[in-house]
C-alpha atoms as an extended CHARMM CRD file, in Angstrom:
* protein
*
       254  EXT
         1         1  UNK       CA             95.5420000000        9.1900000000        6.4630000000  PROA      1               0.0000000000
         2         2  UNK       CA             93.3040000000        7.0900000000        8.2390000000  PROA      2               0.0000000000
         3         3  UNK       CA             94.2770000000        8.8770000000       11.7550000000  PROA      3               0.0000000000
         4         4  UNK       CA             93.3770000000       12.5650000000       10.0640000000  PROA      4               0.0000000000
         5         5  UNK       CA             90.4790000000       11.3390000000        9.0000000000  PROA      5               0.0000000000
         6         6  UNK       CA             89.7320000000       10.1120000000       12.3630000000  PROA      6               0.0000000000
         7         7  UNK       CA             90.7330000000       12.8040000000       13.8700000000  PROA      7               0.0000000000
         8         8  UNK       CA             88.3100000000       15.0570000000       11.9350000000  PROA      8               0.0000000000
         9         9  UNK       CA             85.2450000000       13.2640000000       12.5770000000  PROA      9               0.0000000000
        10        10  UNK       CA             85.8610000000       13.5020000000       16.2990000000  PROA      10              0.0000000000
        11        11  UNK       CA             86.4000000000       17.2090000000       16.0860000000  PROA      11              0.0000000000
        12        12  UNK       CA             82.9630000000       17.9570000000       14.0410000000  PROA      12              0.0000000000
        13        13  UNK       CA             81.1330000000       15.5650000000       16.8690000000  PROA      13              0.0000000000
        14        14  UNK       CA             82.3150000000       17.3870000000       19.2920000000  PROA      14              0.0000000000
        15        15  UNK       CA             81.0320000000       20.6820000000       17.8110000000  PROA      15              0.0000000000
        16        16  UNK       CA             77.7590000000       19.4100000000       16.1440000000  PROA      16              0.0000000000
        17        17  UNK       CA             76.5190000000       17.7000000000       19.1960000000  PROA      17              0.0000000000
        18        18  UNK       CA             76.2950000000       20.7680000000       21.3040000000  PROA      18              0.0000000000
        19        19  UNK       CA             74.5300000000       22.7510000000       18.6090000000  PROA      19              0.0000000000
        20        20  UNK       CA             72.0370000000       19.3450000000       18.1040000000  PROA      20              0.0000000000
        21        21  UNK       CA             71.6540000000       19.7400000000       22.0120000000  PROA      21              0.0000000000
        22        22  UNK       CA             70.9350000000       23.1600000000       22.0410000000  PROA      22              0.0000000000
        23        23  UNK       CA             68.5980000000       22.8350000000       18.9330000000  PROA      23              0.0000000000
        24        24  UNK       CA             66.4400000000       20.1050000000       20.2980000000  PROA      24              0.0000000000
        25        25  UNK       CA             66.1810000000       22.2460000000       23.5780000000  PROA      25              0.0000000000
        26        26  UNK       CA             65.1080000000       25.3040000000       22.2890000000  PROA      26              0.0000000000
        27        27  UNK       CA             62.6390000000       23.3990000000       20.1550000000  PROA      27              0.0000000000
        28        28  UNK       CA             61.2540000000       21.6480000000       23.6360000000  PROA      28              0.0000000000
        29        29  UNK       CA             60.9960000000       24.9330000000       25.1630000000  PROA      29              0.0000000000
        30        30  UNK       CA             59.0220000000       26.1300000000       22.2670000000  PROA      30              0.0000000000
        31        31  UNK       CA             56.6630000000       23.5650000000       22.9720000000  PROA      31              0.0000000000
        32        32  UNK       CA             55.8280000000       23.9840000000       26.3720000000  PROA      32              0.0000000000
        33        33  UNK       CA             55.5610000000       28.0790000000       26.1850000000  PROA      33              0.0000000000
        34        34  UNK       CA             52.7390000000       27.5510000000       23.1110000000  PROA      34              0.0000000000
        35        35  UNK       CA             51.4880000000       24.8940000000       25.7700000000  PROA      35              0.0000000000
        36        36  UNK       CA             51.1450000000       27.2000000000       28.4450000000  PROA      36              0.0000000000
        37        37  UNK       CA             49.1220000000       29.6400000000       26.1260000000  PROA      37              0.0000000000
        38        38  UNK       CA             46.8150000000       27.0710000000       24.9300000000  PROA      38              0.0000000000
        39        39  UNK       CA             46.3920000000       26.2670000000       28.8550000000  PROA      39              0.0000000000
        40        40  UNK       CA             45.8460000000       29.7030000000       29.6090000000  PROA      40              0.0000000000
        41        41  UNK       CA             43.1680000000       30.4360000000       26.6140000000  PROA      41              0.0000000000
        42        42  UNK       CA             41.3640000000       27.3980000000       27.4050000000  PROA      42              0.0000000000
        43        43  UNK       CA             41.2700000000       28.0780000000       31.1820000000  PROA      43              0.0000000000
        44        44  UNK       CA             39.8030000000       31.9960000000       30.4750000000  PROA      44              0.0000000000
        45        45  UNK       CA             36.9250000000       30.3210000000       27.5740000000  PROA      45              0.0000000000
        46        46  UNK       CA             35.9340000000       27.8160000000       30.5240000000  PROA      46              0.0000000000
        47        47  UNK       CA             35.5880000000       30.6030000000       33.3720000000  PROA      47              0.0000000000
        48        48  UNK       CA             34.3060000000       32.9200000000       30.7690000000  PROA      48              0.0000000000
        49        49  UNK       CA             31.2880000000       30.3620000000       30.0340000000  PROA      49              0.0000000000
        50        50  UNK       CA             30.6540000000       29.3180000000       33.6400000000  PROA      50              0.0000000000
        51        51  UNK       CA             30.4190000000       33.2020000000       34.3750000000  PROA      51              0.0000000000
        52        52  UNK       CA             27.9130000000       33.7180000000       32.0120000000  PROA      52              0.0000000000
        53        53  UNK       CA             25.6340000000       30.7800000000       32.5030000000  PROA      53              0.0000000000
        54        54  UNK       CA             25.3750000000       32.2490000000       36.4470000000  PROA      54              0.0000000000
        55        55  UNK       CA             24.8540000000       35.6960000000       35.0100000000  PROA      55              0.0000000000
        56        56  UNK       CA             21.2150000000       35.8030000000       36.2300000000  PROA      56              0.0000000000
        57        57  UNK       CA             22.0890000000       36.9560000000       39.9040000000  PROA      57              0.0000000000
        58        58  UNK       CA             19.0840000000       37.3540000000       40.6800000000  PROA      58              0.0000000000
        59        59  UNK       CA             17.5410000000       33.8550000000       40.5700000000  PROA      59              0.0000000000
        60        60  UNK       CA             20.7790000000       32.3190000000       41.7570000000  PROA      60              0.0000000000
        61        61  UNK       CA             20.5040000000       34.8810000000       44.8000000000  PROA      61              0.0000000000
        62        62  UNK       CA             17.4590000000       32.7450000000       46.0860000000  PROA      62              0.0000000000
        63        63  UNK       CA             19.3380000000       29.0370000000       45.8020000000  PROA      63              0.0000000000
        64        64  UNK       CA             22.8840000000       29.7050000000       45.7860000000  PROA      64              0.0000000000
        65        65  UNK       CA             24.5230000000       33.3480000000       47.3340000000  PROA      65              0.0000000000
        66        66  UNK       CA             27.9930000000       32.1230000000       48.0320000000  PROA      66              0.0000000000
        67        67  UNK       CA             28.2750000000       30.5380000000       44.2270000000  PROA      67              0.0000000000
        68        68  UNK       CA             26.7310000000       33.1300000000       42.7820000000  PROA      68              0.0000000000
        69        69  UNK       CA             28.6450000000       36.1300000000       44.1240000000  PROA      69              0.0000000000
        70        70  UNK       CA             31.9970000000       33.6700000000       43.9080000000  PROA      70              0.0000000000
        71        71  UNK       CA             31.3970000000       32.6600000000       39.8300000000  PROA      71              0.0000000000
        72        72  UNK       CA             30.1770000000       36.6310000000       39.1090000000  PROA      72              0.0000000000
        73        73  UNK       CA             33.5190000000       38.1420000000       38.9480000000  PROA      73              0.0000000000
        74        74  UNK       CA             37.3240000000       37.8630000000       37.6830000000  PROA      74              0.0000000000
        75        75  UNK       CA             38.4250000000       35.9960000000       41.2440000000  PROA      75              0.0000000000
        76        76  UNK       CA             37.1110000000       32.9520000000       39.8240000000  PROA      76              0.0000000000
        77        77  UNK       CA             39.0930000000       32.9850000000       36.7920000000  PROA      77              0.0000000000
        78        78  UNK       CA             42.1760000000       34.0150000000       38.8690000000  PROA      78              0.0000000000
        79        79  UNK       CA             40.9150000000       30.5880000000       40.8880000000  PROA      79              0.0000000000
        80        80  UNK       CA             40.6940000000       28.2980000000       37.6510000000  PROA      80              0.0000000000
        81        81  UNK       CA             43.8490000000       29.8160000000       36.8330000000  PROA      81              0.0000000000
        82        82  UNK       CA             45.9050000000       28.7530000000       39.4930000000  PROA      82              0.0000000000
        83        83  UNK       CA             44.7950000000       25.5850000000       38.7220000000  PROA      83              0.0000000000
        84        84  UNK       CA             44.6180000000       24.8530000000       35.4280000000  PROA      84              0.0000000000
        85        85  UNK       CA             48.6800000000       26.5650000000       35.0300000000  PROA      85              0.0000000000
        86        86  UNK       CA             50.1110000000       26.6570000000       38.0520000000  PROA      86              0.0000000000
        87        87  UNK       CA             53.7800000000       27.6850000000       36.6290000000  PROA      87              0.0000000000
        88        88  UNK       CA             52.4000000000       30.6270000000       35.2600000000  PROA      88              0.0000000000
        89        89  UNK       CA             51.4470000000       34.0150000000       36.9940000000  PROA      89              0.0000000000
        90        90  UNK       CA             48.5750000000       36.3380000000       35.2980000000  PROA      90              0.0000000000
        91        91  UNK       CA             47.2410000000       39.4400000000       36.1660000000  PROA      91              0.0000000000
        92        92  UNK       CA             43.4130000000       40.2800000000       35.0060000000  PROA      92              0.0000000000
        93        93  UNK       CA             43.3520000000       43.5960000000       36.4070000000  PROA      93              0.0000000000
        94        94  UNK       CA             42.2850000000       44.6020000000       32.5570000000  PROA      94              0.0000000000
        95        95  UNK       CA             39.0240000000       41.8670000000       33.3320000000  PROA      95              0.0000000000
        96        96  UNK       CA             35.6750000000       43.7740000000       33.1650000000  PROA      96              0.0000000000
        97        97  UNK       CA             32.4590000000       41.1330000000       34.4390000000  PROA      97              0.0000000000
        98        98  UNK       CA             29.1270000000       42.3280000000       33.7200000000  PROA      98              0.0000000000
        99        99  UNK       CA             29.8640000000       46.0820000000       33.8540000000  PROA      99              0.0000000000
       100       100  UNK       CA             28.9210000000       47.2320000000       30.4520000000  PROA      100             0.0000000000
       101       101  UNK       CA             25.8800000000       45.4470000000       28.4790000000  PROA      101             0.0000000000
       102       102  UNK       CA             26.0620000000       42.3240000000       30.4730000000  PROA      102             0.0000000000
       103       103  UNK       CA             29.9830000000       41.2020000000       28.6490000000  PROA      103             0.0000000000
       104       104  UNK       CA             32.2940000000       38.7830000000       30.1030000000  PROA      104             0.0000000000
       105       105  UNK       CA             35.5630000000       40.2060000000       29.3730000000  PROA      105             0.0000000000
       106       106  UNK       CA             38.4670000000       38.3730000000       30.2500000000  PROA      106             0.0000000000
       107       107  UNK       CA             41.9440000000       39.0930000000       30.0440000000  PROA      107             0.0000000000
       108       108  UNK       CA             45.1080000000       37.7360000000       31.5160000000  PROA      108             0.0000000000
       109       109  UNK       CA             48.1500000000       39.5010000000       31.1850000000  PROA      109             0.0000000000
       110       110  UNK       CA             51.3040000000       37.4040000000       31.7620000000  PROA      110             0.0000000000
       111       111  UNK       CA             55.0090000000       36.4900000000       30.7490000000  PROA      111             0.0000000000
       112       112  UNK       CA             56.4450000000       33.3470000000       28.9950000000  PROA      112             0.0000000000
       113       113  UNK       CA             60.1970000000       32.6040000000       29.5690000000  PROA      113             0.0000000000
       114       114  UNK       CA             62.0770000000       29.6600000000       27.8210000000  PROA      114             0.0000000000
       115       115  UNK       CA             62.3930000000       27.1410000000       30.8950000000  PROA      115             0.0000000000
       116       116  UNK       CA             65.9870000000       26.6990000000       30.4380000000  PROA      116             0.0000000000
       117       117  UNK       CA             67.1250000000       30.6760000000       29.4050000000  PROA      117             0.0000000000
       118       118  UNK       CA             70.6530000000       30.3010000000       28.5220000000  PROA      118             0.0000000000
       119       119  UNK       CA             71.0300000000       33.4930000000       27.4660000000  PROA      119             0.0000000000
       120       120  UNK       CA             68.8060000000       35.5860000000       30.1840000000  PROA      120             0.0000000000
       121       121  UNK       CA             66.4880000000       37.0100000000       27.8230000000  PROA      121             0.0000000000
       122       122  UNK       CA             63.6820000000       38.6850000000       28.9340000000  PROA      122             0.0000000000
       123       123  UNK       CA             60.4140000000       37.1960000000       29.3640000000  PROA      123             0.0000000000
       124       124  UNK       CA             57.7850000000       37.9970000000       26.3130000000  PROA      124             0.0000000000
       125       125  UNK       CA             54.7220000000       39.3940000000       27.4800000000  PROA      125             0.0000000000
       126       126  UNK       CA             51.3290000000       38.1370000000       25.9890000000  PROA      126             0.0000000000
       127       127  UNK       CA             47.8520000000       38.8280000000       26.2580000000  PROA      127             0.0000000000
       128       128  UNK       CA             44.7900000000       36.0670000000       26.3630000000  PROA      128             0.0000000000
       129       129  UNK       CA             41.3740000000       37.0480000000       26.0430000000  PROA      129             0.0000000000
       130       130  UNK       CA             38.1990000000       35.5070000000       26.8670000000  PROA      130             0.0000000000
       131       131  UNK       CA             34.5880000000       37.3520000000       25.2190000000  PROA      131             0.0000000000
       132       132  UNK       CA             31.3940000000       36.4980000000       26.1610000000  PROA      132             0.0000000000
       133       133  UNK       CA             27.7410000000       37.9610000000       26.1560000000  PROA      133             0.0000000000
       134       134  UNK       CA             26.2220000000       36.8500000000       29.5090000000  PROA      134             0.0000000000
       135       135  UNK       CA             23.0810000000       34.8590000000       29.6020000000  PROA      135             0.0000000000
       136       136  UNK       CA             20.5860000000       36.6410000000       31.4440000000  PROA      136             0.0000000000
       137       137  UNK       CA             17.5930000000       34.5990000000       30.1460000000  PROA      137             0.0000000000
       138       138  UNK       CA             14.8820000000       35.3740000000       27.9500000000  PROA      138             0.0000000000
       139       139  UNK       CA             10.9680000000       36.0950000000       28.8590000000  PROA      139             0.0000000000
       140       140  UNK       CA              9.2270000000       32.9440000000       27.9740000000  PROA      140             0.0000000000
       141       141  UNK       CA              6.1300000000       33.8460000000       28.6660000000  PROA      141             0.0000000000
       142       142  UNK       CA              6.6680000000       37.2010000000       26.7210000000  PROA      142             0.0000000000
       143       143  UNK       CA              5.7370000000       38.0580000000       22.8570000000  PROA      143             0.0000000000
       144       144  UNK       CA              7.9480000000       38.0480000000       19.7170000000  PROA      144             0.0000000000
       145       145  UNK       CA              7.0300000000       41.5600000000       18.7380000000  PROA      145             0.0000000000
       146       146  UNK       CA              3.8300000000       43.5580000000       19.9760000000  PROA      146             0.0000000000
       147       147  UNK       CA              2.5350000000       41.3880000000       22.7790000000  PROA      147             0.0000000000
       148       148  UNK       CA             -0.0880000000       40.0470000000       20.6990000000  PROA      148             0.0000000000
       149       149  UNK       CA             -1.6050000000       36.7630000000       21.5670000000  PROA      149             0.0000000000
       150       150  UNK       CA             -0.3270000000       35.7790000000       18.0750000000  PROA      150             0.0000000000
       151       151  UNK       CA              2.6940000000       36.0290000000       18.6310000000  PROA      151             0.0000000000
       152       152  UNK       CA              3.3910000000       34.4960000000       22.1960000000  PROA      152             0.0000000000
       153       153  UNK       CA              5.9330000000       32.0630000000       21.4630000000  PROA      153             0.0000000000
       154       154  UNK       CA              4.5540000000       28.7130000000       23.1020000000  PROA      154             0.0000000000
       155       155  UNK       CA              6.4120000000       25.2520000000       22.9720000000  PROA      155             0.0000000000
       156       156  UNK       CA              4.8620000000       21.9370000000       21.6320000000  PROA      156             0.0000000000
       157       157  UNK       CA              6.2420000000       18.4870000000       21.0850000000  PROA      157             0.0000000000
       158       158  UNK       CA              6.3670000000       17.0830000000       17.9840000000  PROA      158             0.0000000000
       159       159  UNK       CA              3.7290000000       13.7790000000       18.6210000000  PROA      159             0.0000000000
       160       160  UNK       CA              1.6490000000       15.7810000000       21.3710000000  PROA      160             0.0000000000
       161       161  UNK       CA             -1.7330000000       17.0950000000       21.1100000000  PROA      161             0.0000000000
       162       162  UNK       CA             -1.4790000000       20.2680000000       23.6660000000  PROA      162             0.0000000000
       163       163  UNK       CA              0.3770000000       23.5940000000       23.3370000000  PROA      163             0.0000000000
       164       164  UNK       CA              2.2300000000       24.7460000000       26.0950000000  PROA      164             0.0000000000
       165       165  UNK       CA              2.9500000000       28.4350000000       27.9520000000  PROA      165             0.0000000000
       166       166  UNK       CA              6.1340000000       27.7420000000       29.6300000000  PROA      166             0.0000000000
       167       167  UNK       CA              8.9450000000       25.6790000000       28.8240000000  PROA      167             0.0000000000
       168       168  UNK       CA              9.4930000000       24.7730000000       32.4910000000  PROA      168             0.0000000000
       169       169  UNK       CA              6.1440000000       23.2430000000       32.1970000000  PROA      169             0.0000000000
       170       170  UNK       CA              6.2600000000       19.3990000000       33.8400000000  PROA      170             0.0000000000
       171       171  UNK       CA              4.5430000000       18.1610000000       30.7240000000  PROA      171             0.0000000000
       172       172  UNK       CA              7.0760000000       18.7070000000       28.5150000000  PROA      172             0.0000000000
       173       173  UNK       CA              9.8840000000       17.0510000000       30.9070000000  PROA      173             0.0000000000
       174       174  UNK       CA             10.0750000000       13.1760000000       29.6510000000  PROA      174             0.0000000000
       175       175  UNK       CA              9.9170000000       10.9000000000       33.4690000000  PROA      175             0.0000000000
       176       176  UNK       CA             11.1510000000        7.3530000000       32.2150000000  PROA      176             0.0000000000
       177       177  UNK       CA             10.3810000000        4.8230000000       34.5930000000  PROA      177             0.0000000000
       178       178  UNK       CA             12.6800000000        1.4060000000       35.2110000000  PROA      178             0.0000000000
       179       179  UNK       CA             10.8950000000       -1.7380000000       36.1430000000  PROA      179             0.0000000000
       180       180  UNK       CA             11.6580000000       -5.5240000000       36.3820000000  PROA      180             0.0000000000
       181       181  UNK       CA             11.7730000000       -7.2430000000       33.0270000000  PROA      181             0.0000000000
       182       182  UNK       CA              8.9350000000       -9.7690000000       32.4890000000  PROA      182             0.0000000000
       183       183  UNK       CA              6.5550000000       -7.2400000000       34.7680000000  PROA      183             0.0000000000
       184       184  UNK       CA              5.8140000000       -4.6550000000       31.8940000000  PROA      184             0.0000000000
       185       185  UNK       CA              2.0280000000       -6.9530000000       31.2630000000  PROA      185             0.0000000000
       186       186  UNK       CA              0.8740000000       -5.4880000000       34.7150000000  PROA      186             0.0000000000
       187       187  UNK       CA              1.4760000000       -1.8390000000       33.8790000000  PROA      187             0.0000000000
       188       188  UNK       CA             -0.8620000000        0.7970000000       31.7980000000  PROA      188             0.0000000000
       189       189  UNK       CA              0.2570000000        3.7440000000       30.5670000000  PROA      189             0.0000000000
       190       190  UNK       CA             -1.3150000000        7.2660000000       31.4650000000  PROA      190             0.0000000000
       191       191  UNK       CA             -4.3890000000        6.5940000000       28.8060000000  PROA      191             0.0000000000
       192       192  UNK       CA             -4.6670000000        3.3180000000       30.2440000000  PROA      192             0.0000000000
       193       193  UNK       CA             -3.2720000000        1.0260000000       27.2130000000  PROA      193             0.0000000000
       194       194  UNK       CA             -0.9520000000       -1.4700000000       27.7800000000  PROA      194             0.0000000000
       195       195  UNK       CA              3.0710000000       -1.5860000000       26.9320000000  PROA      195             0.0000000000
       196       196  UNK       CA              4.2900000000       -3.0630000000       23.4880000000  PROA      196             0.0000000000
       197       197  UNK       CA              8.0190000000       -3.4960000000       22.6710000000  PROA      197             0.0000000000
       198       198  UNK       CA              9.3530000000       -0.5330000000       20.6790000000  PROA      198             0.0000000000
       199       199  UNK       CA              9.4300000000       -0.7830000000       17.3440000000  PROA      199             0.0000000000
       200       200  UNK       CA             13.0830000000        0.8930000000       17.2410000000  PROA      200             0.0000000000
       201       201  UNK       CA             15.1170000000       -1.1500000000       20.5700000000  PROA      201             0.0000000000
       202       202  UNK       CA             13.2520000000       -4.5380000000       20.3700000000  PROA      202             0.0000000000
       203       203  UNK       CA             12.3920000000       -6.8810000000       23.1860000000  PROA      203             0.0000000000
       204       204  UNK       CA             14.6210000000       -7.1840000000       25.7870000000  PROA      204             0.0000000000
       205       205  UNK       CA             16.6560000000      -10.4290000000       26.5260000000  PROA      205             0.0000000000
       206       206  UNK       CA             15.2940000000      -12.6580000000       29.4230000000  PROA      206             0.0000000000
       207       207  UNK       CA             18.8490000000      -12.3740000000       30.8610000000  PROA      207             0.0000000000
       208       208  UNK       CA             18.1120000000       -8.4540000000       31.1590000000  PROA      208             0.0000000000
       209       209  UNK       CA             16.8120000000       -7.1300000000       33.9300000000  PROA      209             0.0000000000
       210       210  UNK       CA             15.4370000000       -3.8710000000       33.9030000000  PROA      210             0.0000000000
       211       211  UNK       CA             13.2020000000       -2.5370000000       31.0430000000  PROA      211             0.0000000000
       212       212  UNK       CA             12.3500000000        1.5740000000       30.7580000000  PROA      212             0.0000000000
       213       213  UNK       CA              8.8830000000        2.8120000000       30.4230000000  PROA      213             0.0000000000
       214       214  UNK       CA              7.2400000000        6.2910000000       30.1750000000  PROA      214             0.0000000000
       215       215  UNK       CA              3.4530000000        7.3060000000       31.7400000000  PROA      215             0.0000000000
       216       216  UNK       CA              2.1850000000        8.5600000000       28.1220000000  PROA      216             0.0000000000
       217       217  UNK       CA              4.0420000000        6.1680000000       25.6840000000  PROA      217             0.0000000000
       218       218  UNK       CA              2.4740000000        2.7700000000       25.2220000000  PROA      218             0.0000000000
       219       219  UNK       CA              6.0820000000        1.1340000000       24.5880000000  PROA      219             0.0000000000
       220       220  UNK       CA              8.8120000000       -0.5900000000       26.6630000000  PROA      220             0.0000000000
       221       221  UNK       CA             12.1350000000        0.2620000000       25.6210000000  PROA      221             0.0000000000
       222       222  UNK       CA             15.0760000000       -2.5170000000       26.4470000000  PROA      222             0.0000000000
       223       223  UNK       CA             17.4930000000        0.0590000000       26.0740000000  PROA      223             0.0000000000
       224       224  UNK       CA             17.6680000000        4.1240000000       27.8090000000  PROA      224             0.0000000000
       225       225  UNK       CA             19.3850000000        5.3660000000       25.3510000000  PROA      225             0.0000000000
       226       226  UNK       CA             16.7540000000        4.2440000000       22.6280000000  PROA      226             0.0000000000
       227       227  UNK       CA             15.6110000000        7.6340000000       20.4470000000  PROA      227             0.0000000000
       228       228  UNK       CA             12.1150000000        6.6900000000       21.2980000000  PROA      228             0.0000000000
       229       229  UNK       CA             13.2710000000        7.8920000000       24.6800000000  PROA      229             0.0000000000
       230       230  UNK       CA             14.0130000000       11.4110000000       23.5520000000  PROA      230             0.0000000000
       231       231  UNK       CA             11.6090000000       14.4910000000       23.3360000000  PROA      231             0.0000000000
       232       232  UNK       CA             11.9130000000       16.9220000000       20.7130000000  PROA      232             0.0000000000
       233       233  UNK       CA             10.4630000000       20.4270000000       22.2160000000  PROA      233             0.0000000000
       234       234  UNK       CA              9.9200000000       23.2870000000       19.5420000000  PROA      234             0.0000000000
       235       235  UNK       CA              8.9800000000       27.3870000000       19.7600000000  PROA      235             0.0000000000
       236       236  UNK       CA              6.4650000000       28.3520000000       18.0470000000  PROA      236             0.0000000000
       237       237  UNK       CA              3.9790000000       31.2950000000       17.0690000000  PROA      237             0.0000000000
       238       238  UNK       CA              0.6020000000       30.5940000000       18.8010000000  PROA      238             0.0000000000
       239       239  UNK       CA             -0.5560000000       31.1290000000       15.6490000000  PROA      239             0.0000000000
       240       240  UNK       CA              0.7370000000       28.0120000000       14.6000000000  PROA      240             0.0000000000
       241       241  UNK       CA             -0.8650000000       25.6710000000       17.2140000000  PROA      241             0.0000000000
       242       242  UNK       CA             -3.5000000000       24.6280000000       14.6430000000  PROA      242             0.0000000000
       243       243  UNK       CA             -5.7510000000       22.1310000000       16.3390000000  PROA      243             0.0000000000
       244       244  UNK       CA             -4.0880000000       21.7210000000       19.6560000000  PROA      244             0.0000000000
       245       245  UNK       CA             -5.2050000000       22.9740000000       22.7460000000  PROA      245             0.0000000000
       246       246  UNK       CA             -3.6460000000       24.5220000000       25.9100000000  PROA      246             0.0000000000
       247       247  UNK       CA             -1.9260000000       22.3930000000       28.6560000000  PROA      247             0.0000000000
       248       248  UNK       CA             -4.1280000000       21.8880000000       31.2650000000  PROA      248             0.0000000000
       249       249  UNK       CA             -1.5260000000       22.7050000000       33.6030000000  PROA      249             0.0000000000
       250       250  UNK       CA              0.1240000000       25.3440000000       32.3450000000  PROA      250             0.0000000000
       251       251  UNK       CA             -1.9240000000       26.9630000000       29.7390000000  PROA      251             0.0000000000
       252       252  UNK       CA             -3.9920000000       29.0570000000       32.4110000000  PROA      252             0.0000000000
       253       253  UNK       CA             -0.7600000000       31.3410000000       33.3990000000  PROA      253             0.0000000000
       254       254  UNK       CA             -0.3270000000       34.2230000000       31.8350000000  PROA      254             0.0000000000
């Protein structure tokens, strides 16, 4: 009895193993053709978003020709392809870049086979897609509706005292300044005033050596990534200004 018995178990191994095997290898080959999609999507929604950002031709034309006309078109997301999945070859013949309304549209066409295809099958053929409305910029120093002065759209900080006409203005760009520890007494900030420790990072230990500073704030910060050291910008009406008055740099341009 014992030897049936045996016997038996040996012959259910030996067919249950091959069906386990073949199980746990269809289930790995599963995996890795959803992995190669997810490769492939993420690939398109990366090339897709570097296309648009370099949609304005026309200002990269001046700085950067080769990038520009390299990034503005489907060959660079055949390029990122290649890299990011190798194994796998796409066609984006269907890919339209910036030929109707300024839309990225991306689309690989490409087929997925089991990587161990016991029984020969044919490879399935999927579609990824990529969608995106190229940034071409906006008119800053433009008007929300009519062209009215009251309704220019200007940009203003939320401590500062001026109004400003472009957003490129060097005003509104926050220069921090590193110097020695200990020094900060023989500084003075644009207004003249001397540097206090800020209220929100503290003093600095004596073991530190660097301490940040900015030319209008009358605070040393012992750490760059202190919130002090951050400048909210916001768009607003000119009608809104209230008592603030034109940059004196860039509140002349029209």
């Amino acid at each position: 009895m014992k030897r049936k018995l045996s016997a038996s178990m040996t012959v259910e191994a030996a067919m249950s193993l091959p069906l386990y095997m073949f199980f746990f290898i269809s289930l790995l080959c599963l995996i890795k053709m959803f992995d190669d999609i997810s490769k492939i999507d993420a690939s398109l929604c990366r090339s897709a978003s570097a296309i648009s950002t370099y949609a304005a031709a026309g200002t990269l034309a001046s700085e950067d020709t080769a990038l520009a006309s390299t990034v503005l078109s489907d060959g660079y997301a055949v390029m990122m392809l290649k890299k990011d999945a190798p194994d796998i070859s796409a066609s984006l013949l269907r890919s339209s870049v910036m030929k109707a309304s300024d839309i990225v549209d991306l689309r690989a066409d490409y087929q997925l086979k089991p990587a161990l295809n016991f029984f020969k099958l044919p490879g399935l053929s999927m579609t990824s897609r990529a969608y995106a409305k190229a940034w071409t910029g906006y008119d800053a120093e433009g008007s929300v509706t009519d062209g009215s002065d009251e309704e220019r759209i200007v940009y203003i900080t939320e401590t500062g005292k001026v109004y400003h006409l472009s957003r490129s203005c060097s005003h509104l760009n926050l220069t921090i300044i590193a110097i020695k520890n200990g020094t900060q007494d023989s500084y003075r900030n644009k207004s003249g005033e001397k540097y206090t420790a800020c209220a929100l990072c503290g003093k600095a230990p004596a073991s530190q050596s660097s301490i940040y500073i900015t030319s209008e704030g009358n605070s040393y910060h012992s750490s760059l990534s202190c919130s002090a050291l951050k400048r909210t910008i916001y768009e607003i009406p000119i009608s809104e200004v209230g008592s603030r008055k034109a940059c004196s740099l860039c509140g002349g341009k029209e």
